[in-house]
N, C-alpha and C positions, 0 to 999 in steps of 0.2 A: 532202491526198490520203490517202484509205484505203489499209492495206496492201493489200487485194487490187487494189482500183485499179492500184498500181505494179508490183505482180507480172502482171498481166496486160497492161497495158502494156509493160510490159518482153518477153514473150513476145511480142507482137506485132512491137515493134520487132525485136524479134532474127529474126521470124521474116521479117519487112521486109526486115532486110539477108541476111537468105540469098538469098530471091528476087532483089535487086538484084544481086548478084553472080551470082547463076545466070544473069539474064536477061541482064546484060552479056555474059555469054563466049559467048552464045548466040544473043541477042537475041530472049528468048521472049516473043511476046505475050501468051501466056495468063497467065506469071507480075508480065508487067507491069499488067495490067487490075487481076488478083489485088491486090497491093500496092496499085495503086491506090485499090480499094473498101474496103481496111481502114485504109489513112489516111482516106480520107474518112469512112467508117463510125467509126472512133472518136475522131476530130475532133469530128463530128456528136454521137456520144454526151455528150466533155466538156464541150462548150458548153450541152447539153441539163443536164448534171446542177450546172453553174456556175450555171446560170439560176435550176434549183429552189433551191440551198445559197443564194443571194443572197435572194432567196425567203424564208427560212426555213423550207422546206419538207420540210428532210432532218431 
């Protein structure tokens, strides 16, 4: 994993468990959607760039 890979994943995460906890004490849907689409959204991405690197494409 490239450094900027882990730095921005690591932001996502972090910005993951903010929402998680916001949405707990609140139980906001909007921030639960949110989090939702950015695990899935970069789930989606790393499988996508696993694919190419296996590939030999990077």
């Amino acid at each position: 994993m490239k450094l900027c890979d882990f730095l921005f994943f690591t932001l996502v995460a972090g910005g993951g468990a903010a929402l998680f906890v916001f949405a707990g004490c609140r139980f906001d849907v909007p921030a639960l959607l949110i989090l939702a689409g950015a695990v899935l959204l970069g789930s989606s991405y790393l499988i996508r760039r696993t694919r190419r690197r296996d590939r030999g494409e990077l």
